[in-house]
C-alpha positions in Angstrom: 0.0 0.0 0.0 1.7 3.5 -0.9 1.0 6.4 1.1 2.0 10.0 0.1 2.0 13.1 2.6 -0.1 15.0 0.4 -2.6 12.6 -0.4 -5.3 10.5 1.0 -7.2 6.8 0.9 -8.3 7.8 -2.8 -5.5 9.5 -4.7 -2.8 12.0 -4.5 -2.0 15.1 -6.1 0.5 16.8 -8.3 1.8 19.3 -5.7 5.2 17.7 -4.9 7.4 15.2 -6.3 5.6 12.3 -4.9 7.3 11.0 -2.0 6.0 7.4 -0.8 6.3 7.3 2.6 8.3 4.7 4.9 6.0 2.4 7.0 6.8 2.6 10.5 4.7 -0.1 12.5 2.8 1.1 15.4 0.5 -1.3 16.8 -0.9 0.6 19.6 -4.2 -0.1 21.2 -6.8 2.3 23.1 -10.0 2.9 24.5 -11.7 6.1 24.2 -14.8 6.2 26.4 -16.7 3.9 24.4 -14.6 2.7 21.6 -12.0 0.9 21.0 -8.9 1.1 18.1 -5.6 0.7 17.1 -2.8 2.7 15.5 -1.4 0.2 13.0 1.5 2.2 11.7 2.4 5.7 10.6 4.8 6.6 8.0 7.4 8.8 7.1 9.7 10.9 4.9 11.1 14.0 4.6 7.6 15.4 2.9 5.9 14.7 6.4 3.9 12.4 8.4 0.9 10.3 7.8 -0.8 8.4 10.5 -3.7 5.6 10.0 -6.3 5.0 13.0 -8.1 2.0 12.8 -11.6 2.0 14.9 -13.8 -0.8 15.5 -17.6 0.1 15.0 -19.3 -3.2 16.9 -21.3 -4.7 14.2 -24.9 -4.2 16.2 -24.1 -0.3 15.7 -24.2 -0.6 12.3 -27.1 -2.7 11.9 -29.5 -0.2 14.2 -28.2 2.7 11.7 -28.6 0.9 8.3 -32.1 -0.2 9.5 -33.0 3.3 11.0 -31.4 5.6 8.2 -31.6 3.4 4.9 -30.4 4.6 1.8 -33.9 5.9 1.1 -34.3 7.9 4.5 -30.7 9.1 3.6 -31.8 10.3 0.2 -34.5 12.0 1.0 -34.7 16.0 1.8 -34.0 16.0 5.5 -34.0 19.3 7.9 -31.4 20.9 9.3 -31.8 18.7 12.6 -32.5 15.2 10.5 -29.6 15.8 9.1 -27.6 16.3 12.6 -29.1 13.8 14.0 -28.3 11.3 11.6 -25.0 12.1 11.4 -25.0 12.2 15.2 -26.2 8.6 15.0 -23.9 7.5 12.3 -21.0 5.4 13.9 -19.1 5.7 11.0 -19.0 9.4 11.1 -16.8 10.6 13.8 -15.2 14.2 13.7 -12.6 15.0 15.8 -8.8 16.3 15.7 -5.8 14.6 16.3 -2.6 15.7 17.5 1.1 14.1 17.1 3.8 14.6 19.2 7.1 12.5 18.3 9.7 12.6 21.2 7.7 15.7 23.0 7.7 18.0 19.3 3.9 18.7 18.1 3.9 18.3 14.4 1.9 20.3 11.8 -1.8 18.9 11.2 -2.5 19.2 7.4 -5.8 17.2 6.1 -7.6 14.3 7.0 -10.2 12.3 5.4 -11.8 8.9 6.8 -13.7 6.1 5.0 -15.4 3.0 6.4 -16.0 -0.6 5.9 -19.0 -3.1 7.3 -19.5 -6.8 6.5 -23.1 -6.7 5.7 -24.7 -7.5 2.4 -27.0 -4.4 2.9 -26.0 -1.4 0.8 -22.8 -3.4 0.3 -22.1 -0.5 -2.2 -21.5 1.8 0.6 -18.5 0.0 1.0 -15.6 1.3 -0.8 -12.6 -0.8 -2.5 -9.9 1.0 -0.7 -11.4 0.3 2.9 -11.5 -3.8 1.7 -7.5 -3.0 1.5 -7.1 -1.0 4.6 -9.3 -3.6 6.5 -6.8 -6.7 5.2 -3.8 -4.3 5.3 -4.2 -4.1 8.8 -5.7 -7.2 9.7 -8.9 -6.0 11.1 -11.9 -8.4 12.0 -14.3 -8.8 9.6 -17.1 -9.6 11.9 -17.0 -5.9 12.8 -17.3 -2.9 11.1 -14.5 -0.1 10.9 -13.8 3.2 10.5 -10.4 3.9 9.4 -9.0 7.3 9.9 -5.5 9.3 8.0 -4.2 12.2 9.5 -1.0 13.6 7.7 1.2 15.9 9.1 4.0 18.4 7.7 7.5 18.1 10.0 7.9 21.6 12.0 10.4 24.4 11.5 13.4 23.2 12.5 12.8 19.8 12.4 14.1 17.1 9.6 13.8 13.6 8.8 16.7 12.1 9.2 16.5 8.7 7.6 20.4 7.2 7.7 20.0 7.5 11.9 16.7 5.3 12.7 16.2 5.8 16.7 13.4 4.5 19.1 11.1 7.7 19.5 8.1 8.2 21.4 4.6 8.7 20.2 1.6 10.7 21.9 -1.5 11.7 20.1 -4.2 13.3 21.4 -7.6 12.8 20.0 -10.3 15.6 20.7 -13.9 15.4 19.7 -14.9 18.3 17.5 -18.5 20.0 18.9 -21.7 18.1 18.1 -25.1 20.3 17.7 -28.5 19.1 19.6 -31.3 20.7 19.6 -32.7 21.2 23.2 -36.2 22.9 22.1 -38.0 25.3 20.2 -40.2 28.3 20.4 -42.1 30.7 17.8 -42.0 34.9 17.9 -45.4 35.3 16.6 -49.2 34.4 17.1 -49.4 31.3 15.9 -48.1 27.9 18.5 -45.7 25.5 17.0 -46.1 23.6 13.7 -48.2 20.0 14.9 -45.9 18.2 12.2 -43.2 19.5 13.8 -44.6 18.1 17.4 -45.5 14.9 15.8 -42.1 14.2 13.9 -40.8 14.8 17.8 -43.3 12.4 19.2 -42.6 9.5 17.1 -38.7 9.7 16.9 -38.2 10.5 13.7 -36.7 14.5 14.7 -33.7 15.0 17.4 -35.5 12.0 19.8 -35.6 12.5 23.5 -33.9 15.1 23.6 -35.6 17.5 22.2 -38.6 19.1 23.6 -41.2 21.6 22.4 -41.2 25.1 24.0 -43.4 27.4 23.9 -43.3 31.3 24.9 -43.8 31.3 28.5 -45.4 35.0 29.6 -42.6 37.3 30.1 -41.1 36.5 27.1 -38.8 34.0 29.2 -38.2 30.5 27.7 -36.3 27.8 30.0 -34.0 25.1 28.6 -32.0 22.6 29.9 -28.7 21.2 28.2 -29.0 18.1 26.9 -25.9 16.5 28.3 -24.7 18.2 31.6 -29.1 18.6 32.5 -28.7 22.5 33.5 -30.9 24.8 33.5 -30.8 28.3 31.5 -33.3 31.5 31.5 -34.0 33.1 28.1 -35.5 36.6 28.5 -36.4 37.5 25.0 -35.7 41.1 24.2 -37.6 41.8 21.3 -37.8 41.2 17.8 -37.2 43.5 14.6 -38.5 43.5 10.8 -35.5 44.5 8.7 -34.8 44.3 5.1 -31.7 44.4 3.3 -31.0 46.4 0.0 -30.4 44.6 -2.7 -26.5 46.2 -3.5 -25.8 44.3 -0.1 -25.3 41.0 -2.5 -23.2 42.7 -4.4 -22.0 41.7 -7.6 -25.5 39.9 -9.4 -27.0 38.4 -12.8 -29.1 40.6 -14.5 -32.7 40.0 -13.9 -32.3 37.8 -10.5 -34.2 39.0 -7.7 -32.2 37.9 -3.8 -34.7 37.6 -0.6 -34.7 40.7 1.6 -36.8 40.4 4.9 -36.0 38.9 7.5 -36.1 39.2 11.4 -33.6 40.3 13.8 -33.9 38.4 17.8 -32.6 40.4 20.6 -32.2 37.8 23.8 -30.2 37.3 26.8 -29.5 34.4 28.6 -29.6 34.6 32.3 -26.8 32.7 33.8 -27.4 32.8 37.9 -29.5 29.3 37.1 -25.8 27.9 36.5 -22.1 28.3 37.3 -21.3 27.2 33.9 -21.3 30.3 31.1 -22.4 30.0 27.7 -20.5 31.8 24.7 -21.5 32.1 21.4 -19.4 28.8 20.9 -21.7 26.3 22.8 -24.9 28.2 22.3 -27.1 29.4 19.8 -30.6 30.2 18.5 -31.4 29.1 14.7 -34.9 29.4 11.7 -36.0 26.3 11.5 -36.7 27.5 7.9 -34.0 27.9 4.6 -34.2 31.0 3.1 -36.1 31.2 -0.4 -33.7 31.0 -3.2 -33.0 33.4 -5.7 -35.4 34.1 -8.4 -35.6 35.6 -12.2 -38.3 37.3 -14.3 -40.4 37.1 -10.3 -40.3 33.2 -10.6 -38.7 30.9 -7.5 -35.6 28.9 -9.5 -35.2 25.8 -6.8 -32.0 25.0 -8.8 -28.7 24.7 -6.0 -28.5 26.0 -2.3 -29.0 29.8 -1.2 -27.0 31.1 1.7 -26.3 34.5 2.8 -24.6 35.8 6.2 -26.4 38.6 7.6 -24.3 39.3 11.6 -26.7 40.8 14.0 -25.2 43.5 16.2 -25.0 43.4 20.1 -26.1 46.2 22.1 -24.3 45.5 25.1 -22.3 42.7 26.5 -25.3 40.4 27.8 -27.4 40.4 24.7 -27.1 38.0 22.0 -28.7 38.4 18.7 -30.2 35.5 16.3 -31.1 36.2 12.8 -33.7 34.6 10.5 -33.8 33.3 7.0 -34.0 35.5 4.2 -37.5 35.3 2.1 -39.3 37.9 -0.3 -42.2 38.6 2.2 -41.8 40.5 5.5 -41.1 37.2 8.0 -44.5 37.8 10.5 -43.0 34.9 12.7 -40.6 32.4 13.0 -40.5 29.3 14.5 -36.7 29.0 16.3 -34.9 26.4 17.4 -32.4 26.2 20.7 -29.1 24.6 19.9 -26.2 23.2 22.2 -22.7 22.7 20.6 -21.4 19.8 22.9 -18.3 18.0 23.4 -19.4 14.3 23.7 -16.2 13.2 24.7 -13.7 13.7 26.7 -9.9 14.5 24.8 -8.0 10.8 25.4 -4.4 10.2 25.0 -2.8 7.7 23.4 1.3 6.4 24.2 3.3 4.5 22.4 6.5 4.1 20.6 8.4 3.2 17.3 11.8 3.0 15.7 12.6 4.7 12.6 
């Protein structure tokens, strides 16, 4: 199996001259939380480092997913939350960050890319030729599924291969999960209550599952919600909301005869933190339409053709207010039905110690 530094598990490209790596072997088990893996083998040369994580999805895993999120559910036009939740729920989509230290000297993360293999007959097309070789490569079991990770790394300033002198060295890499969002509720600004389809796709499982919990507009304006993995409780006083539409020079550059969305609504809320010691940034918390905007149209007709998305930053007025902005559509927005969102760390960052000689 050849690996490059500036490639990955499906080709590599024409940026340098092509230097296949040296296979250094590895073989270092862990556990993280509720996984378990292996580091087979990194390799090396003086273009960089690549490193290959092998992690064993238990075969009942994939089974629940493949049965709950078939290729058709998959296919089909999921929201926003769906979509996180299913990815969520995959267990062969795991995002995190992983960092390499040889004898105490970080290297430099470049790109990573991850593919992964299951024995089931199932959507066997799912499974890709290159994961068959990394699975017999390594010697994984094919009673279990497995995702297999490559990280590749560029050597830092200073630093040099030096391949005439192989020594033993010491390996640490850190593994931290990247932020997963949940949905912890929602609530409308406007008359009308919450969608019932919404309530209903909520009911049966097939939105964010237990989780997630309607919420309505309490009087006062104040909305409670608890996060969904340390249980705490947070106050939402909402300030206020605003009907603002944008010009259309503010998309700048545009195709003669195509019309851009304008209104849209502006939320003004604080969140009152005495229910908790632990504070909330911007990072970890957030407040989101449940609706896309509507997509660009020409001669007045909607074109459903690609994905609209425009930034529009709402402005704080002091410290302790947050701001959430709707979608963008052609008609003054008279309400919008929001939804509360976490950004949680599901695992804890593990590390992993081993060595190698090379």
């Amino acid at each position: 199996m050849d690996v490059y530094c500036d490639g990955n598990f499906w080709s590599h490209d024409g940026y340098t001259d092509h230097e296949r790596l040296r296979k250094v072997s590895v073989n270092q088990d862990f556990t993280w939380e509720d996984l378990e893996g292996f580091i087979p083998a990194i390799y090396v040369g003086a273009s960089g480092v690549v490193m290959d994580l092998c992690i064993r999805v238990p075969i009942e895993k994939v089974e629940a997913f493949l049965e709950k999120w078939n290729q058709d559910e998959r296919l089909s036009e999921l929201t926003h939350e769906e979509y996180e939740q299913m990815e969520r729920e995959n267990p062969f989509s795991l995002e995190f960050q992983a960092l390499l230290s040889l004898d105490g000297v970080e290297l430099v993360r470049r790109q990573v890319c991850a593919t992964g293999w299951h024995p089931l007959r199932t959507e066997q097309e799912c499974v890709e030729v290159e994961a068959e070789e990394l699975r017999k490569e390594y010697g994984c079991n094919p009673k279990s599924g497995w995702n297999f990770v490559r990280c590749a790394y560029g050597w830092p300033e200073g630093v040099k291969y030096e391949a005439d002198s192989p020594v033993s060295r010491k390996i640490k890499v850190t593994l931290q999960m990247m932020k997963t969002p949940i949905t912890a509720g929602y609530f409308t600004t406007g008359d009308s209550v919450v969608p019932e389809e919404v309530c209903e796709k909520r009911e049966n499982g097939s939105g964010s599952g237990s989780e997630s919990a309607v919420l309505e507009e309490c009087k006062g304006r104040e909305i409670f919600v608890v996060h969904p993995v340390s249980g705490k409780e947070y106050r939402m006083i909402l300030q206020g909301c605003e009907q603002v539409q944008l010009d259309q020079d503010a998309f700048g550059r545009q195709q003669e005869g195509v019309e851009y969305p304008t209104c849209y609504q502006v939320l003004a809320y604080q969140v009152v933190e005495e229910f908790s010691e632990e504070k909330l940034s911007s990072e970890e918390f957030r407040i989101q339409d449940c609706a896309d905007s509507d997509r660009p149209r020409k001669n007045g007709k909607g074109d459903k053709r690609g994905a609209f998305g425009f930034f529009v930053a709402g402005k704080r007025a002091k410290p302790s207010m947050h701001t959430a902005v709707s979608s963008l559509h052609f008609e003054p927005v008279t309400e919008v039905l929001w939804r509360v969102i976490f950004d949680v760390e599901e695992r804890k960052p593990v590390e992993i110690n081993g060595e190698c000689f090379f």
